[in-house]
N, CA, C and O of each residue as an XYZ file, in Angstrom:
884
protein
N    -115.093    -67.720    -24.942
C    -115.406    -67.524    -23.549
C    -114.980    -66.135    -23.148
O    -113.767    -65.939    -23.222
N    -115.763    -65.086    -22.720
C    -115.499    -63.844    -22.183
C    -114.781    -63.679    -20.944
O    -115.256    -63.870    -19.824
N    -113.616    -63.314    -21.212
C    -113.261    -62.485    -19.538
C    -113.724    -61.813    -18.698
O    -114.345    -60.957    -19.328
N    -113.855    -61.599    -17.550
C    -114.581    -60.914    -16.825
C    -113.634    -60.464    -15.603
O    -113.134    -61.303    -14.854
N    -113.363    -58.693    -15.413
C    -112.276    -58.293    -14.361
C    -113.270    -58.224    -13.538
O    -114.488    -58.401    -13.575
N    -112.577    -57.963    -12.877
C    -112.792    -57.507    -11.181
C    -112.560    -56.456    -11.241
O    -111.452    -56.046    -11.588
N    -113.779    -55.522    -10.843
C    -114.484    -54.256    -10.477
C    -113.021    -53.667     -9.886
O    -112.669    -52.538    -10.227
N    -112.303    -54.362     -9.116
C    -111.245    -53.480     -8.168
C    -110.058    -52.903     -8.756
O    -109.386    -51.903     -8.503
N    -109.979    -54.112     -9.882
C    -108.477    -54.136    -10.572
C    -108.917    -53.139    -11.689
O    -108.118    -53.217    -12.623
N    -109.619    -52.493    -11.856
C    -109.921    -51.798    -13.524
C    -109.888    -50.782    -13.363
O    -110.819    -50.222    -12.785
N    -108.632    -50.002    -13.874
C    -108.103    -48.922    -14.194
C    -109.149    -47.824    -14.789
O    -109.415    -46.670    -14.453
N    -109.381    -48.241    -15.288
C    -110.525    -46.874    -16.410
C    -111.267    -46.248    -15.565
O    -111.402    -45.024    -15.544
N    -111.985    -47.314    -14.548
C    -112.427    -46.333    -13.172
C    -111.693    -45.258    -12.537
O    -112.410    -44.307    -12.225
N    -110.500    -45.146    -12.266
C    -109.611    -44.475    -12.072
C    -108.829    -43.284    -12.694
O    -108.044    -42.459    -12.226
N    -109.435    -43.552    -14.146
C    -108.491    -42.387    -15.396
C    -108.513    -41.455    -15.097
O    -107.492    -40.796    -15.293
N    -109.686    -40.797    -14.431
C    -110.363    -38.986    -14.167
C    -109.709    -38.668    -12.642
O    -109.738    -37.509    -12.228
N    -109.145    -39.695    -11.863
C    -108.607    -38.896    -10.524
C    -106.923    -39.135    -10.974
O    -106.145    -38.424    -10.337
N    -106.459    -39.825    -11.740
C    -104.867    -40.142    -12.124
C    -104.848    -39.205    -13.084
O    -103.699    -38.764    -13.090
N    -105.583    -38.583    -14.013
C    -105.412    -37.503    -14.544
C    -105.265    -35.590    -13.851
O    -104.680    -34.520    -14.017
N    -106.276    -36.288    -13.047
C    -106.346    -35.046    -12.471
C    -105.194    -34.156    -11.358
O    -105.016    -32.963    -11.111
N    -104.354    -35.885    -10.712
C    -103.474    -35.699    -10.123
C    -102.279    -35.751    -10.990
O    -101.197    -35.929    -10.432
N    -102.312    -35.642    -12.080
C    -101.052    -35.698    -13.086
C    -101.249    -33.934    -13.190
O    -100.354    -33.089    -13.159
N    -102.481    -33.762    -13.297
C    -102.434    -32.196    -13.814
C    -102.087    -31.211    -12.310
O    -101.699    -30.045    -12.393
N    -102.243    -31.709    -11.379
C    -101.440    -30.913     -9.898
C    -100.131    -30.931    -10.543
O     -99.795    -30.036    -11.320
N     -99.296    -32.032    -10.214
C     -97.538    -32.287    -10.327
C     -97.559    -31.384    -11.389
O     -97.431    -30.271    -10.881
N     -97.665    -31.272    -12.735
C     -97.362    -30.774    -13.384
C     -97.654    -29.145    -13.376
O     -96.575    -28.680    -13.744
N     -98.278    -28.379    -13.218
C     -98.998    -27.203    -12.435
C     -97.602    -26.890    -11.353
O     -96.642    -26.216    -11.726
N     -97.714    -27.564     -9.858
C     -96.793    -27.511     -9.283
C     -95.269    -27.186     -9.546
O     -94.523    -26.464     -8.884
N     -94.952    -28.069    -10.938
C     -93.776    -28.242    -11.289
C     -93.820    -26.974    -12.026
O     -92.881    -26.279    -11.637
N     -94.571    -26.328    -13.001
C     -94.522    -25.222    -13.392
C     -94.198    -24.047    -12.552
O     -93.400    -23.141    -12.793
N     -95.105    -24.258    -11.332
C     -94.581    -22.810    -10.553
C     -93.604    -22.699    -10.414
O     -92.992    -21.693    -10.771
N     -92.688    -24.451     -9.406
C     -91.581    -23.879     -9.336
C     -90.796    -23.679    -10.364
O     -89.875    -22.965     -9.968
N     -90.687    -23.895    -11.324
C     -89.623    -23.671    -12.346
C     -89.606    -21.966    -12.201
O     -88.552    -21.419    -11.879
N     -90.980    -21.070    -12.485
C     -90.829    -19.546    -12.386
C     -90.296    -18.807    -11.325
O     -89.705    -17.727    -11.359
N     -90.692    -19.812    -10.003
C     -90.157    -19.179     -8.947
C     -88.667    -19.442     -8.886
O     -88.067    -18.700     -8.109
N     -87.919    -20.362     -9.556
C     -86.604    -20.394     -9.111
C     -86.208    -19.571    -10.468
O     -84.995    -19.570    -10.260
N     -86.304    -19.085    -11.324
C     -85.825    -18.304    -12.416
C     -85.791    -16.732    -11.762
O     -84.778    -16.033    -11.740
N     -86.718    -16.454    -11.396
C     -87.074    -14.881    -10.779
C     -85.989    -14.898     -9.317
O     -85.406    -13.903     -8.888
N     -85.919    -16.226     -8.754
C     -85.205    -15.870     -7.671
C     -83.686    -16.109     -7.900
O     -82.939    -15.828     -6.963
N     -82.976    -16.760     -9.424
C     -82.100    -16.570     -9.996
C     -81.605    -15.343    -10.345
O     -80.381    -15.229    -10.412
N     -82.534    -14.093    -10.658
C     -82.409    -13.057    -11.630
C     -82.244    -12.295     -9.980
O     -81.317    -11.500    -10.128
N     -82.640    -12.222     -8.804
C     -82.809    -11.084     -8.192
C     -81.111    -11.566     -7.674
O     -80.271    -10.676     -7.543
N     -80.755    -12.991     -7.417
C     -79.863    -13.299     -7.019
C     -78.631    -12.425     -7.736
O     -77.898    -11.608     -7.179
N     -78.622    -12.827     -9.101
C     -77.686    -12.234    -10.226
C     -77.873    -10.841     -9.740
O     -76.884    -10.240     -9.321
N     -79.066    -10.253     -9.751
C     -79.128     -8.263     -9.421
C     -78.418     -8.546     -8.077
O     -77.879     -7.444     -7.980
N     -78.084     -9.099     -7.153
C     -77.608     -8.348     -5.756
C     -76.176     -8.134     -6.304
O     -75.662     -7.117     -5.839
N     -75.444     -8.779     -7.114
C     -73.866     -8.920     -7.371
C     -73.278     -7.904     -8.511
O     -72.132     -7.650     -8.882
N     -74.798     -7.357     -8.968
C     -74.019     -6.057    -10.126
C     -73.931     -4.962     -9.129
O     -74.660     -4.902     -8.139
N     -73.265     -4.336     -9.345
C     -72.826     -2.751     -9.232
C     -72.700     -2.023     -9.803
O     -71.622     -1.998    -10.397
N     -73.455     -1.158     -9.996
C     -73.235      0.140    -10.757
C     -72.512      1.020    -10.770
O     -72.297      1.645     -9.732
N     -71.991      1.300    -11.786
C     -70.601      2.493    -11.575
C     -70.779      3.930    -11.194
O     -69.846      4.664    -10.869
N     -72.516      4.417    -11.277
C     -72.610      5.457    -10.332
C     -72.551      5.400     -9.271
O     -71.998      6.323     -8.673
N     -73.224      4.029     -8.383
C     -72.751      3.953     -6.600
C     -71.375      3.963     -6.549
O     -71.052      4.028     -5.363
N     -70.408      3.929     -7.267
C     -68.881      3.713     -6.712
C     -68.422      4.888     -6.114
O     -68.058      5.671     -6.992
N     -68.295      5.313     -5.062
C     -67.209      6.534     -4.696
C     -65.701      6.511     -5.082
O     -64.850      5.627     -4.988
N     -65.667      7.727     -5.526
C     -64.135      7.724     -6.702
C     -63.240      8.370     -5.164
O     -63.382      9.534     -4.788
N     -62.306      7.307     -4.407
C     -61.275      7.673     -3.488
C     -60.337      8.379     -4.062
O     -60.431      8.410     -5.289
N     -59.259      9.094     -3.494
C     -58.519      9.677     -3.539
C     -57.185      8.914     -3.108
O     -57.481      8.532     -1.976
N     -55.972      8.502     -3.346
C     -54.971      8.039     -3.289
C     -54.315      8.703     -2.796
O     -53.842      9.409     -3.687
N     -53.752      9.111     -1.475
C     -52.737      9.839     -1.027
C     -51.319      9.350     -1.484
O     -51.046      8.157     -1.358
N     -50.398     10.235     -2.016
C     -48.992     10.175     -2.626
C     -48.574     10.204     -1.445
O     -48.585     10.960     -0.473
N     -47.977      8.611     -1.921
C     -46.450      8.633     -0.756
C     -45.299      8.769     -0.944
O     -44.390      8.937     -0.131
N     -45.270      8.652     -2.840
C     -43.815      8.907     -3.102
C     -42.930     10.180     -2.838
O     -43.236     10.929     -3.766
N     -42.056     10.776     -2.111
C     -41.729     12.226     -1.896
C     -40.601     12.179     -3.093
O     -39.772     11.315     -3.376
N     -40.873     13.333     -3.626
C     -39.781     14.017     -4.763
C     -38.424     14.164     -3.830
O     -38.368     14.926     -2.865
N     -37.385     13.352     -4.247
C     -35.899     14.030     -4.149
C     -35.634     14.853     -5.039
O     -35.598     14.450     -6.202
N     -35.324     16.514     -4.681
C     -34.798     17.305     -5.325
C     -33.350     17.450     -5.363
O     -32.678     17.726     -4.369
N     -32.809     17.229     -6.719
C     -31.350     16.745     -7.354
C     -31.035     17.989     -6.837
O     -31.791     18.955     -6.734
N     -29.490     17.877     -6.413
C     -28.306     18.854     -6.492
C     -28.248     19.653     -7.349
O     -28.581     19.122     -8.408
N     -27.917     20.997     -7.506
C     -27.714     21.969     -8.075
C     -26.354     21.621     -8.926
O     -25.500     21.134     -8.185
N     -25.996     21.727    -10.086
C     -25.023     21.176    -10.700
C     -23.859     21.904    -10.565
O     -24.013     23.098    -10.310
N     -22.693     21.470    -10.675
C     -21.968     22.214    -10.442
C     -21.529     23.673    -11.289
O     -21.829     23.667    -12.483
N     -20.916     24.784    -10.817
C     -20.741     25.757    -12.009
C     -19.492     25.584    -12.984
O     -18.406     25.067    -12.721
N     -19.885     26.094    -14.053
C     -19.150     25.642    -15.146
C     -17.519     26.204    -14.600
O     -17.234     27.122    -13.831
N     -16.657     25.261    -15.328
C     -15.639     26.282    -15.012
C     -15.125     27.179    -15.758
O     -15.151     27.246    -16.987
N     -14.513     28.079    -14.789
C     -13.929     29.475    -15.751
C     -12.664     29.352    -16.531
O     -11.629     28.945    -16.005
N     -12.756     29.756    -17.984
C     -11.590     29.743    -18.641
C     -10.915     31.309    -18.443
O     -11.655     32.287    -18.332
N      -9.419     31.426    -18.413
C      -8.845     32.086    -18.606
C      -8.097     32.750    -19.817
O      -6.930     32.477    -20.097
N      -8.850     33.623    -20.491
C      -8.153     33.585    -21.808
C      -6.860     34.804    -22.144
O      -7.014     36.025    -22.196
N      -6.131     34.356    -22.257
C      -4.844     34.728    -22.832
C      -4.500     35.527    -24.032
O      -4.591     35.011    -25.146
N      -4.121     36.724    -23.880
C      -3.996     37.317    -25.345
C      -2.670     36.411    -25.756
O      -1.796     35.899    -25.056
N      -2.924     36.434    -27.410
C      -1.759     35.989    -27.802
C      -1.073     37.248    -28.458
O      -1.329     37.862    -29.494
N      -0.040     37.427    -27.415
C       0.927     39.113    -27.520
C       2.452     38.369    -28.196
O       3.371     39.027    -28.686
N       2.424     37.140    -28.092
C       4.137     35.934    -28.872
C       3.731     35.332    -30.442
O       3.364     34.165    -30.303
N       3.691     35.659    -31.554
C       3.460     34.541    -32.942
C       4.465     34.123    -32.964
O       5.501     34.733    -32.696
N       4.318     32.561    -33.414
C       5.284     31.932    -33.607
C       5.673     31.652    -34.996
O       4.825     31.196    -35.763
N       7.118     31.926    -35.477
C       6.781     32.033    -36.902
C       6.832     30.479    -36.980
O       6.958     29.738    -36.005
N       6.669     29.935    -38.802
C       6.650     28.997    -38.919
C       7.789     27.463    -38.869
O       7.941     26.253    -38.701
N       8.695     29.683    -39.383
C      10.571     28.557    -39.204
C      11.161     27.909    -37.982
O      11.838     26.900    -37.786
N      10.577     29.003    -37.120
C      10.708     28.554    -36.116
C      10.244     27.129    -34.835
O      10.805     26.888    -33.766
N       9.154     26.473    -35.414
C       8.473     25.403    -34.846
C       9.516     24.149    -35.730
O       9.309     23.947    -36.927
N      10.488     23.474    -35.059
C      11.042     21.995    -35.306
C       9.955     20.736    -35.666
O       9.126     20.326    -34.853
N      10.068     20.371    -36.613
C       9.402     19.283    -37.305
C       9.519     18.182    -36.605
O      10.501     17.650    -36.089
N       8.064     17.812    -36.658
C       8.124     16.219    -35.947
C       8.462     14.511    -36.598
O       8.766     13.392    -36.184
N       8.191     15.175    -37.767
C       7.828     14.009    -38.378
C       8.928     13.215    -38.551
O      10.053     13.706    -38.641
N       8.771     12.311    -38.593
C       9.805     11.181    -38.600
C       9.262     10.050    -40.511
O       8.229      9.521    -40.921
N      10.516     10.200    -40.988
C      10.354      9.017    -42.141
C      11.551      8.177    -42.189
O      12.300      8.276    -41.217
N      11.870      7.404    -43.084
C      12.295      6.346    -43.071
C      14.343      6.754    -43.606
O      15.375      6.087    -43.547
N      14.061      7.932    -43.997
C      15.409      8.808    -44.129
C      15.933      9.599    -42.964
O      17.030     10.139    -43.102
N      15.204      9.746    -41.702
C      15.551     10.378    -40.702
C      16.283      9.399    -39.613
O      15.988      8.318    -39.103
N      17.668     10.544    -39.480
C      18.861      9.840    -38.690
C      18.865     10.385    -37.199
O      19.338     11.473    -36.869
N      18.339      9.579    -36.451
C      18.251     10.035    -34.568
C      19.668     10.030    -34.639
O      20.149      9.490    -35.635
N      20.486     10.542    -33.747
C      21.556     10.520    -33.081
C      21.577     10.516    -31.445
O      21.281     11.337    -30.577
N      22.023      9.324    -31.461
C      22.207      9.043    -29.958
C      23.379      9.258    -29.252
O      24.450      8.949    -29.774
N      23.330      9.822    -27.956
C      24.540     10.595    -27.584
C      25.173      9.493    -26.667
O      24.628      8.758    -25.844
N      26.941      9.630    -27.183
C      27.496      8.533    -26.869
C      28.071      8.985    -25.446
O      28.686     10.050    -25.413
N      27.944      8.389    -24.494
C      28.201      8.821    -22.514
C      29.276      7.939    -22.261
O      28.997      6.755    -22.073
N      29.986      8.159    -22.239
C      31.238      7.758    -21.897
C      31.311      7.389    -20.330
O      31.315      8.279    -19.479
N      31.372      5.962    -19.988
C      31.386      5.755    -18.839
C      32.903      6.160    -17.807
O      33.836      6.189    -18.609
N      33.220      6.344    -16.950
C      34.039      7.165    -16.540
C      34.974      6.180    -15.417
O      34.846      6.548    -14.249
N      35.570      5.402    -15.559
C      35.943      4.426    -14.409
C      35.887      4.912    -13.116
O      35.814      6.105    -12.818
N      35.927      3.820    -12.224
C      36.072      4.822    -11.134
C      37.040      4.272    -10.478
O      37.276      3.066    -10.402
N      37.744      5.332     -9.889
C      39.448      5.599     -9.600
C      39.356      5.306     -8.069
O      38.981      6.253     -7.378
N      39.552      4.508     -7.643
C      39.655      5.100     -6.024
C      40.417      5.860     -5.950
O      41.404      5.805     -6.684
N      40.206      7.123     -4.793
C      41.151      7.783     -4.487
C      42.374      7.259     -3.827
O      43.433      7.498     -4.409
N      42.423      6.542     -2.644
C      43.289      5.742     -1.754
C      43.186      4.693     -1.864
O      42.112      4.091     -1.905
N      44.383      4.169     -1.947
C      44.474      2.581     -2.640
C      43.843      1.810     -0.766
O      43.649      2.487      0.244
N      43.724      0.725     -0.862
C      43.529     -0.253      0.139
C      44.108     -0.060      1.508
O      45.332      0.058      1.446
N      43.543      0.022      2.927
C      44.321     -0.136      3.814
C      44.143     -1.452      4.580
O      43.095     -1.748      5.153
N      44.939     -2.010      4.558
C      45.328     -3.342      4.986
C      45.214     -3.106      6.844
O      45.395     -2.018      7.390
N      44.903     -4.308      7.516
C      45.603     -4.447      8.492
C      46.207     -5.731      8.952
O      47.062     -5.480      9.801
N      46.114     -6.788      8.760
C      47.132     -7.432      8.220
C      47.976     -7.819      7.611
O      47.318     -8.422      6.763
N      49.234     -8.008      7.271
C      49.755     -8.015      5.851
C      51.310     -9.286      6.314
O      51.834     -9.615      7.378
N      51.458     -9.511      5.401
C      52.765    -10.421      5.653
C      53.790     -9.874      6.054
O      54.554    -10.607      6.681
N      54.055     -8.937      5.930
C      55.367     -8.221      6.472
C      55.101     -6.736      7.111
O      55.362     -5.697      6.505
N      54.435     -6.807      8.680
C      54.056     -5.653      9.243
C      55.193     -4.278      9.303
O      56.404     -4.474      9.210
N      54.567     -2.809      9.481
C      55.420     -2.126      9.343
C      56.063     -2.086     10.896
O      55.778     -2.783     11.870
N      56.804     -1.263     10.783
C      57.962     -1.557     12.173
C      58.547     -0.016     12.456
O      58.678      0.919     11.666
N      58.865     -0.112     13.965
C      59.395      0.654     13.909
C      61.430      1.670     13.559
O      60.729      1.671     12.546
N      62.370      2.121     13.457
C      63.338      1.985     13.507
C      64.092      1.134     14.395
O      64.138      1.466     15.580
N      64.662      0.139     14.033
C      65.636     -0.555     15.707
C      64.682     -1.477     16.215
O      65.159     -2.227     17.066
N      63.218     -1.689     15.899
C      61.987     -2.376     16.231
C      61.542     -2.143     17.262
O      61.489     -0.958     17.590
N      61.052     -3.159     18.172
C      59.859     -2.540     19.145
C      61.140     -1.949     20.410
O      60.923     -0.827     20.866
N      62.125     -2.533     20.814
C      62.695     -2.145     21.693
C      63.046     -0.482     21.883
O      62.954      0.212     22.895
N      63.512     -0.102     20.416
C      63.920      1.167     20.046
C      62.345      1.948     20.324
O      62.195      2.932     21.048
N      61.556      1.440     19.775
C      59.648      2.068     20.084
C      59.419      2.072     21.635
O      58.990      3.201     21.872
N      59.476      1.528     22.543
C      58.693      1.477     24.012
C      60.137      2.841     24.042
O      59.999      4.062     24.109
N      61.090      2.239     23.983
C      62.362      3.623     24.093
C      62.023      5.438     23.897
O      61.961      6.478     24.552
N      61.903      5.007     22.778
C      60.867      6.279     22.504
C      59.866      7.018     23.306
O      59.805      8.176     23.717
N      59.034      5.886     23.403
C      57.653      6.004     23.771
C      57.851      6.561     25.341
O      57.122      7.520     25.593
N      58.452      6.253     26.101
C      58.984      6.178     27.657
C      60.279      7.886     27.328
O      60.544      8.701     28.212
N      60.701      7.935     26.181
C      61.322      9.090     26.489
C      60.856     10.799     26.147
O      61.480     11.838     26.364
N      59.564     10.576     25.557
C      59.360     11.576     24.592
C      57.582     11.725     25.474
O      56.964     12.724     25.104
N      57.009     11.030     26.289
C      55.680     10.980     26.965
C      56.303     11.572     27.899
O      57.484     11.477     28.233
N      55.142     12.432     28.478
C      54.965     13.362     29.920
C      53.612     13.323     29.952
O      52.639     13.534     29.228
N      53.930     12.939     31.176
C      52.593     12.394     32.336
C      51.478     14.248     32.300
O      52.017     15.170     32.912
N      50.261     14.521     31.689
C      49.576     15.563     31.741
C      49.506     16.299     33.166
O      49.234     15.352     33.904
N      49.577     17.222     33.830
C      49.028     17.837     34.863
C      48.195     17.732     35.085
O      48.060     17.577     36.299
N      46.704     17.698     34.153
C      45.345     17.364     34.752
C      45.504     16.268     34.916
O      45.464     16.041     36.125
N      45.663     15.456     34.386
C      45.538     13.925     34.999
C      45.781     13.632     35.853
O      44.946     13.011     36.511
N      47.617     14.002     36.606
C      48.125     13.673     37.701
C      47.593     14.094     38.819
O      47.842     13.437     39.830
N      46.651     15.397     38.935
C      46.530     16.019     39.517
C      45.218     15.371     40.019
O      45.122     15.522     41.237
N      44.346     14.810     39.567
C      43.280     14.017     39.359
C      43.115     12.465     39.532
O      42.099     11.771     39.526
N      44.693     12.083     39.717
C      45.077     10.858     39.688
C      44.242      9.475     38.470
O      43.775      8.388     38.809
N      44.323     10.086     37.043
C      44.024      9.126     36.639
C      45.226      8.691     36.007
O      46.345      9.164     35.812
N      44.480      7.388     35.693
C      46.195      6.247     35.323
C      44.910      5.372     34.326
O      43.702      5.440     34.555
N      45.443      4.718     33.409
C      45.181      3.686     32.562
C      45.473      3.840     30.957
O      46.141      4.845     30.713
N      45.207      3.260     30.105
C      45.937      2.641     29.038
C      44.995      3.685     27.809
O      43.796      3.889     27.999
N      45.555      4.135     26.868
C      45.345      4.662     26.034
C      45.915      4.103     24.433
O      47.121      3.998     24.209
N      44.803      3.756     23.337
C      45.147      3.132     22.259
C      44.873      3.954     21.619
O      43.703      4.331     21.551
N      45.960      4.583     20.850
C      45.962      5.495     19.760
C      46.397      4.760     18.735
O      47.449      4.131     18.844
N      45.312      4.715     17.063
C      45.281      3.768     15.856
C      46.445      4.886     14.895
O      46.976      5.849     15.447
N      46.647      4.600     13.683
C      47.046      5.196     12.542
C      47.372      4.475     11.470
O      47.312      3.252     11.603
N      47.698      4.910     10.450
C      48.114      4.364      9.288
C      49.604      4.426      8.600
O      49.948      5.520      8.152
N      50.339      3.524      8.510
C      51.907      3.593      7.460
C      51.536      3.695      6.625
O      50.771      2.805      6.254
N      51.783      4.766      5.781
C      51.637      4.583      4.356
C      52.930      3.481      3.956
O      53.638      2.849      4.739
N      52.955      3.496      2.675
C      53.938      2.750      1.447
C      55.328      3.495      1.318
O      56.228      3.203      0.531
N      55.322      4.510      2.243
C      56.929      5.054      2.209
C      56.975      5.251      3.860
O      58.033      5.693      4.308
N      55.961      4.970      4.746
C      56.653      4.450      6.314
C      56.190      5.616      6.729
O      56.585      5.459      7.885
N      55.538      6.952      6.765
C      55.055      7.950      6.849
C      53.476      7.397      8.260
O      52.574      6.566      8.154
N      53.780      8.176      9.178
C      52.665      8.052      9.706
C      51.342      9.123      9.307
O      51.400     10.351      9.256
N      50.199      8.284      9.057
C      49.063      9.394      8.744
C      47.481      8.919      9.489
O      47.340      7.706      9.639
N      46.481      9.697      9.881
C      45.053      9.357     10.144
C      45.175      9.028     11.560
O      44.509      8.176     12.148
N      46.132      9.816     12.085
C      46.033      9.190     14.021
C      44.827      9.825     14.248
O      44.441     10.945     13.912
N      44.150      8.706     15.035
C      43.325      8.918     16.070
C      43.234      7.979     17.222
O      43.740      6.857     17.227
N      42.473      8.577     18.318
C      42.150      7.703     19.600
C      41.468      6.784     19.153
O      40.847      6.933     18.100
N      41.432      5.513     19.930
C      40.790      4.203     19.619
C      40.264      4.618     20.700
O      39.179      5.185     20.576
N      40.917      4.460     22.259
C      40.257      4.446     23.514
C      41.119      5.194     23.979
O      42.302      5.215     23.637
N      40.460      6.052     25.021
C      41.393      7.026     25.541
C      40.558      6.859     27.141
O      39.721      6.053     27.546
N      41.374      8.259     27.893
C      40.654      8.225     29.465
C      40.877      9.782     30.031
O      41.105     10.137     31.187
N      40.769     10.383     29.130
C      40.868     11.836     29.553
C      42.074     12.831     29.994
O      43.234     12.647     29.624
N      41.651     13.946     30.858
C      43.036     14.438     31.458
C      44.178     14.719     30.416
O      45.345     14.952     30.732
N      43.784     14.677     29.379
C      44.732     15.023     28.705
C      45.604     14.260     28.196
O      46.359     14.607     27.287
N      45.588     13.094     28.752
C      46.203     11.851     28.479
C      46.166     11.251     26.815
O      47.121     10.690     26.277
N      45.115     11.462     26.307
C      44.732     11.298     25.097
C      45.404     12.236     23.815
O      45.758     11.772     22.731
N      45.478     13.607     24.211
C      45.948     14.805     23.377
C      47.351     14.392     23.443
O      47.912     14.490     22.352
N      48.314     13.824     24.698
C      49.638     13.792     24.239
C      50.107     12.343     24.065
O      51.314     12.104     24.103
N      49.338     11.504     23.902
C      49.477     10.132     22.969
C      49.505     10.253     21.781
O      50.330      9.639     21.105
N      48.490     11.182     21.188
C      48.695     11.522     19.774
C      49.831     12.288     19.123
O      50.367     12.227     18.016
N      50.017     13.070     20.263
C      51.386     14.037     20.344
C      52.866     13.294     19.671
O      53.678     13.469     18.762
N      52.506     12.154     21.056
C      54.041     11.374     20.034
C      54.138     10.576     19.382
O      55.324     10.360     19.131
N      53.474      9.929     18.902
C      52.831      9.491     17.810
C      52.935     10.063     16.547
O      53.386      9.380     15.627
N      52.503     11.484     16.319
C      53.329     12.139     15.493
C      54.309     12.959     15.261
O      54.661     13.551     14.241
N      54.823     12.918     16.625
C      56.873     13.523     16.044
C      57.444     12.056     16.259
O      58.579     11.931     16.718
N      56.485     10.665     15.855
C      57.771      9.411     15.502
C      58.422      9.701     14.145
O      57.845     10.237     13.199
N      59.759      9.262     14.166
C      60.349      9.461     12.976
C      59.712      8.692     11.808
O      58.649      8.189     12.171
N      59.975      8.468     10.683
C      59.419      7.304      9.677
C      59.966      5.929     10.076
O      61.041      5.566     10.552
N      58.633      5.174      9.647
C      58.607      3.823     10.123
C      58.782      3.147      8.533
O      58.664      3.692      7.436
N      59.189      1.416      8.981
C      59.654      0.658      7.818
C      58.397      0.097      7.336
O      57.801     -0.786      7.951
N      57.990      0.605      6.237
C      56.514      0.098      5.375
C      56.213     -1.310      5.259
O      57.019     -2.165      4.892
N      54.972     -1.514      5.603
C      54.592     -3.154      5.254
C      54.524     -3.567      4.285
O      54.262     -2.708      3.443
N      54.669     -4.848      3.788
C      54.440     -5.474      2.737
C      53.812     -6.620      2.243
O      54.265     -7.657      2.729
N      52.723     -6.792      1.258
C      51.937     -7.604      1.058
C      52.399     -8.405      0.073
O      52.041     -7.685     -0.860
N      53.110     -9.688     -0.659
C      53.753     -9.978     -1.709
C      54.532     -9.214     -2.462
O      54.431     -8.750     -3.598
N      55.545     -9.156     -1.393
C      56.483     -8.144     -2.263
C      56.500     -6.860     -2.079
O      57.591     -6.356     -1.809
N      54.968     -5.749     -2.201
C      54.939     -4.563     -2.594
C      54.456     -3.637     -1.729
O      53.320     -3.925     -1.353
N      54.956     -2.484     -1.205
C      54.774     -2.121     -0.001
C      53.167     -1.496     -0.072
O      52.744     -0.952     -1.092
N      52.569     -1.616      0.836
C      51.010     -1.471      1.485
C      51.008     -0.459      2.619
O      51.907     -0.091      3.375
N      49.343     -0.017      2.478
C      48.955      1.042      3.572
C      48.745     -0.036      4.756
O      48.457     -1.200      4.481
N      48.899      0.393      6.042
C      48.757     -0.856      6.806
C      47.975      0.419      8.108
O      48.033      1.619      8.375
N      47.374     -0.682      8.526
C      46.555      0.330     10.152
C      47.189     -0.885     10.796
O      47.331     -2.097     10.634
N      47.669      0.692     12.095
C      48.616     -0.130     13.220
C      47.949      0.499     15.035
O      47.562      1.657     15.192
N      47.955     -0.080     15.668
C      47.493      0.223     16.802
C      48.410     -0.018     18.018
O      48.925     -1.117     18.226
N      48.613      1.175     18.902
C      49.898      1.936     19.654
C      49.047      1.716     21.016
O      47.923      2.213     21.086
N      49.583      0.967     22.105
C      48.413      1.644     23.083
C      49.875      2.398     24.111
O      51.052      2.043     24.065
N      49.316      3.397     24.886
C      50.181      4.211     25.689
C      49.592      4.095     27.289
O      48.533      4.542     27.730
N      50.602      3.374     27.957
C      50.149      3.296     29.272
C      50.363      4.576     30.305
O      51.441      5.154     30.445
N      49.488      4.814     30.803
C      49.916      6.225     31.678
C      49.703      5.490     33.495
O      48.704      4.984     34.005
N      50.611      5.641     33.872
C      51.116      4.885     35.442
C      51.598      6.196     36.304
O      52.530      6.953     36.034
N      50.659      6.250     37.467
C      51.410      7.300     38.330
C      52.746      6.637     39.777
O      52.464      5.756     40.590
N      53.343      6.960     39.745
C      54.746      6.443     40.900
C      54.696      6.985     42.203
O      55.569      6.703     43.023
């Protein structure tokens, strides 16, 4: 039994316009392929540069030269005639070996002496005067005269003149402790030293320098 299509459904009628429209697309598709290659290549030419368009700039230097210091000048030697030879005998050898005897110089330390033995001012057995203190104010009241400047000036008050007994009762080293002028001072010391010798102090036994202190009252009447 034969088949029989339908006039509508049958392709073969159709082969010569589906061909023909196959051969557009393809045509089409050809151009563009050339046109986007050429418009690839002009693309690529806008981005070269040629090294003759380049203008060669000029770099202005900013670095400035520091010019170094001038060095200093050499210094000057002074040269010396040699007008002295030294002979050879004369230059002392340095050398040192195992046979060489240093001598070291022996310094004798030197004690040291006091000159003046100790002056005490306390001591166990103070020095005194002859006859003791009674025989002393005695003295003191007979052998003082009231100064003229002073009296004259009316000063009055107490004068302490210091000194030292030696170890044989000898008075030595008077001076004023406190004084008040007028002259008052010059003849405290006065009698003080025309006292006769005094009885030496003693420290265990052995007589000692002793500092003694005198005061002299000056009173006007």
């Amino acid at each position: 039994m034969e088949l029989k299509k339908n006039p509508k459904a049958d392709l073969n009628l159709q082969r010569t316009l589906f061909f023909q429209i196959g051969l557009c697309v393809a045509l089409v598709g050809t151009l563009c392929v050339f046109n986007w290659r050429e418009g690839d290549g002009e693309a690529a030419s806008l981005g070269a540069l040629k090294m003759e368009d380049l203008t060669e700039m000029e770099i202005p230097q900013t670095e400035q030269k520091v010019t170094p210091p001038p060095p200093p000048p050499p210094p000057t030697l002074e040269i010396v005639a040699d007008e002295e030879v030294i002979e050879e005998d004369e230059v002392a050898s340095t050398e040192v070996t195992q046979e060489t005897r240093i001598e070291v110089p022996v310094v004798e330390m030197e004690e040291e002496v006091s000159s003046e033995p100790e002056i005490f001012t306390v001591v166990e057995e103070m020095p005194s005067f002859p006859g003791g203190d009674q025989e002393l104010l005695k003295f003191m009241a007979e052998n003082t005269k009231y100064p003229p400047l002073a009296r004259e000036n009316g000063l009055q008050g107490i004068v302490v003149v210091t000194f030292v007994v030696d170890e044989r009762g000898k008075i030595d080293k008077v001076q004023v402790l406190r004084g008040i002028g007028g002259g008052c001072d010059e003849e405290a010391i006065r009698v003080v030293k025309s006292m006769p010798q005094w009885k030496s102090g003693k420290q265990r036994g052995m007589p000692v320098r002793v500092q003694y202190n005198l005061p002299f009252r000056f009173t006007l009447r």
